[in-house]
N, C-alpha and C positions, 0 to 999 in steps of 0.2 A: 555216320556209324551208328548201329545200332545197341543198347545195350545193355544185358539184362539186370542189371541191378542199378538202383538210383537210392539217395539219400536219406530220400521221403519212404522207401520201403522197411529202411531199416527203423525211421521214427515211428513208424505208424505202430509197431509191433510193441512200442511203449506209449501209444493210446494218445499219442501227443497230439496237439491241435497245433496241424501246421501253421492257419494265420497266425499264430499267436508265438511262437516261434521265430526268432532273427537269428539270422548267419551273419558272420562278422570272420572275414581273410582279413587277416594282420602282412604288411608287407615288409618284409625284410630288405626291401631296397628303400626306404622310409630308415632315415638318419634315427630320427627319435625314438623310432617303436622299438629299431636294433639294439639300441642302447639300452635299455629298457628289459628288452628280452634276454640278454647280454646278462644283466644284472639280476634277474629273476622276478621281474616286477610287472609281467604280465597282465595280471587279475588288476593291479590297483594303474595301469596303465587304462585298461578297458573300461575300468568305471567312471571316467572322466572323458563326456559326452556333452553332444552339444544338445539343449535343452529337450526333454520330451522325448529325446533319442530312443526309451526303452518302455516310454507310454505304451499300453495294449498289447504288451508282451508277458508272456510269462517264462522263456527261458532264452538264453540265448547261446548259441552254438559257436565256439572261438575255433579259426582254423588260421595254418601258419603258410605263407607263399611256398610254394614249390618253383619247378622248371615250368617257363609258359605258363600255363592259364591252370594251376595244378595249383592241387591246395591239400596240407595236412590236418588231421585233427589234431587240437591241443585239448579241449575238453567241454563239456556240455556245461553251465550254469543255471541258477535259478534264481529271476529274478524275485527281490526282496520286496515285498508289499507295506506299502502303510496302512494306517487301522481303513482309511476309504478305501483300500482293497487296490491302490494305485502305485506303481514303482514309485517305491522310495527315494525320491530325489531331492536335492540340497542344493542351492550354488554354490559352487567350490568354493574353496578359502585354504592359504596356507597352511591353519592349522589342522588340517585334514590331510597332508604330506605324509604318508611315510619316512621314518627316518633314513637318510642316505639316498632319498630319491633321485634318480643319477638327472631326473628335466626337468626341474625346479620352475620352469615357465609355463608346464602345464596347469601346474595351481596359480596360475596369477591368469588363468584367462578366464574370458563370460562364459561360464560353461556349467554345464550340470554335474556332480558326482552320485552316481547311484551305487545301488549296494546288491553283488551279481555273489550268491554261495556256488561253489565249486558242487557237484552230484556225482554220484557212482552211474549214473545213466552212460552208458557209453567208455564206460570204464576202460574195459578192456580193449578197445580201441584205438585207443589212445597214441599218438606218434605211428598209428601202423593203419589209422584209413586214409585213401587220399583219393577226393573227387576234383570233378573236373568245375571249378567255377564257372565255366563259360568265357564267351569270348567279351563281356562286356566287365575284365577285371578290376575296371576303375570305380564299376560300384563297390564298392568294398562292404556294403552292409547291404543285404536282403531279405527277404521272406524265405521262409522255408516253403511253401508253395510252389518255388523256383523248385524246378526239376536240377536238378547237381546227380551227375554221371559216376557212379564210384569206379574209379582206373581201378585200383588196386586194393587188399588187403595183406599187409607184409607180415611176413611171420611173427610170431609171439617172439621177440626175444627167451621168454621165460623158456620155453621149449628149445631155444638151438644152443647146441653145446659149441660155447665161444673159445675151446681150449684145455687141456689141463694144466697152464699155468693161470685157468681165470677158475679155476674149479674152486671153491669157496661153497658149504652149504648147512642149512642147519639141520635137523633133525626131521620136520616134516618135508624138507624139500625134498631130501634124500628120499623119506618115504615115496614119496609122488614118483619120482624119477622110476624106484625101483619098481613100483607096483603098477604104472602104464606106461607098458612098452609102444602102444597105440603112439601117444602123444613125444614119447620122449627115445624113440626110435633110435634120434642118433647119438643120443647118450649110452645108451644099454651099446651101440657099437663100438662106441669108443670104449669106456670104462672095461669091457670084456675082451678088449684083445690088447691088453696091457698089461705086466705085472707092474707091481709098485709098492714104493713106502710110504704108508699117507700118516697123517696128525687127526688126533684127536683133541680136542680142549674144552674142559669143562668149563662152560664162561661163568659158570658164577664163581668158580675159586680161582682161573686161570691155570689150572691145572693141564699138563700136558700126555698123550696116550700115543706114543708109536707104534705103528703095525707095521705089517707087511701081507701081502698078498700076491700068491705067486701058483697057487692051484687052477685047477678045470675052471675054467670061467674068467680068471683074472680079478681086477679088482670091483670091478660088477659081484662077482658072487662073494667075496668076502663082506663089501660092504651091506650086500644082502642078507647074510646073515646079524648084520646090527639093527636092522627093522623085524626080522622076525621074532631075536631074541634080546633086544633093544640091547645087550649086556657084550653080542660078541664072544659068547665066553672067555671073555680075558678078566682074570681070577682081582684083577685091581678095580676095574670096572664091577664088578658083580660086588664087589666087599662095598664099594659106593653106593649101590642100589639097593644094597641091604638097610643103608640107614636111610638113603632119599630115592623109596622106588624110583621117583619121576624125574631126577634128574637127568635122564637119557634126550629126556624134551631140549633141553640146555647143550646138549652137543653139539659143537660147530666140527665138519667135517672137510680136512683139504686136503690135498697131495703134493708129497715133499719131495718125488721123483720119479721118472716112470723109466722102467726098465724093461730090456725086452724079452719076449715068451720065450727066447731059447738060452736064456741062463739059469743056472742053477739052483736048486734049493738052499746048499751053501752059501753060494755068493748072494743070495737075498739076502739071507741074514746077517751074514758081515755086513754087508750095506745098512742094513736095517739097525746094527748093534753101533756102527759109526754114527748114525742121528740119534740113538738114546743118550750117547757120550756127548755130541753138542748140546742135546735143548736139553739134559739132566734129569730127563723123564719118569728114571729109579728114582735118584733121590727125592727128586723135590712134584715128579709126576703121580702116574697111576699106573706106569710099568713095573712088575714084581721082579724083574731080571734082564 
C-alpha cells in the first residue's frame, strides 16, 4: 500500500536528525510495562535500559502497542547529556526507585538508568497519531530512519463536544469555542439548538451565578455574550468586576440542564428560579434576584 505521509515527514519539519533519533513501541501485552503504564510510570519505566541503550541519540520517541503492527504516540523526549556531551547514564541502583514503584526487580537488574525530559515537540499529537511499526514488531527499539507509515490522525479531543453532561469550561476555553466556529463546529451546533440553565462560579471565592438562556441562538448566544462583555450584563457579576476587573478570567462555566426550544419563557425561569433556591445563589452567590 502506498502512503502519503510517514513519521520522518512530520520529524523533519522540526529539523530533527533522524539517525540520532530512536523510537521505542512499549508493549501492552508485556506484564511489566502494563503495570507500570497502569500506574503512571511510564517515563521512569523507559529510562531503565540496558547499557549504552541511548548512546548517539539525542531524543527518543515513546509509542504505545495498538491492534497488529499499530502503534500510538505517547510523547517525544530529550535525551539528558553529560558535561562529555554523552547520555547521561548511571547503573541502576535501588536508590534510584521511585516511591511506590509497582516492579521493584527492575532496579535490581545490570542495567543502565538514563535521564529522558519529556518536550512540547509533538505535543499536540499526542494519544491521537498512530503509525504503522512494521511488520518486524519484536524490534521494539529503532531508528527513526526506519520509514513508520502514519495510519491515522484522530481528532483533537479538545475540539469534539463529548456531551452537555461533560460541558465543564473556563473562561478562555469558552472564548476559543465561541470565536472559531472553523474548529469548534460541533460545539456552536450543539450549544445553539438548546435552551438551558447553566452555573457560573467564581473559583476564587466559590461563588455561584445561575443563568438561563432561552432566546435566538440558544445557549450558544447567551454564553456569547460573556466573552464579548466578559460581565453578561448580569448587574451581580458587573458589581464584581467593578472591584476585580479580571476576574471574569476566574470563571468556570457549566450547564445544570438543558431544555428544549419549544418551551416557554416562563417555564425557563421557574426552572431557572428552582436552582437559585437549591445552590443559594441570592444569598450566598452573585444572583441579585
Amino acid at each position: 500500500m502506498n502512503y502519503s505521509l510517514y513519521l520522518s515527514d512530520i520529524l523533519r519539519r522540526f529539523n530533527l536528525d533522524l539517525k540520532r533519533v530512536k523510537l521505542i513501541r512499549h508493549s501492552l501485552n508485556d506484564k511489566n510495562f502494563r503495570t507500570c503504564y497502569n500506574a503512571g510510570y511510564i517515563q521512569e519505566y523507559m529510562q531503565v535500559q540496558k547499557k549504552r541503550f541511548a548512546q548517539g541519540y539525542d531524543y527518543i520517541i515513546s509509542f504505545i502497542s495498538g491492534p497488529g503492527t499499530s502503534a500510538k504516540l505517547e510523547g517525544l523526549y530529550k535525551v539528558v547529556k553529560n558535561e562529555q556531551g554523552e547520555a547521561d547514564e548511571k547503573h541502576v541502583s535501588k536508590d534510584m526507585m521511585p516511591p511506590d514503584f509497582p516492579w521493584p526487580a527492575m532496579y535490581e537488574e545490570d542495567s543502565s538508568c538514563f535521564k529522558f525530559e519529556r518536550t512540547d515537540m509533538l505535543s499536540d499529537l499526542v494519544d491521537r497519531l498512530i503509525i504503522d511499526w512494521g511488520k518486524s514488531a519484536l524490534s521494539w527499539h529503532q531508528k527513526a530512519t526506519n520509514e513508520k507509515p502514519v495510519l491515522a490522525i484522530q481528532s483533537n479531543p479538545r475540539f469534539v463536544f463529548s456531551g452537555y453532561e461533560n460541558v465543564v469550561l473556563k473562561y478562555s476555553e469558552l472564548r476559543d469555542i465561541v470565536n472559531n466556529f472553523t474548529l469548534y463546529e460541533n460545539w456552536h451546533t450543539a450549544l445553539s439548538s438548546i435552551y438551558a440553565i447553566y452555573l457560573i462560579v467564581d473559583t476564587v471565592t466559590g461563588k455561584p451565578y445561575v443563568g438561563s438562556a432561552y432566546g435566538s441562538g440558544g445557549l450558544l448566544e447567551r454564553w456569547r455574550s460573556y466573552v464579548d462583555s466578559k460581565h453578561g450584563h448580569n448587574k451581580g457579576i458587573m458589581e464584581l468586576m467593578c472591584q476585580f476587573p479580571d476576574r471574569y478570567q476566574q470563571f468556570q462555566f457549566s450547564i445544570l440542564q438543558i431544555l428544549p426550544k419549544n418551551i416557554t419563557a416562563d417555564e425557563v425561569i421557574s426552572i431557572e428560579s428552582l436552582y437559585k433556591r437549591k445552590l443559594l445563589s441570592v444569598e450566598f452567590g452573585m444572583n441579585k434576584n
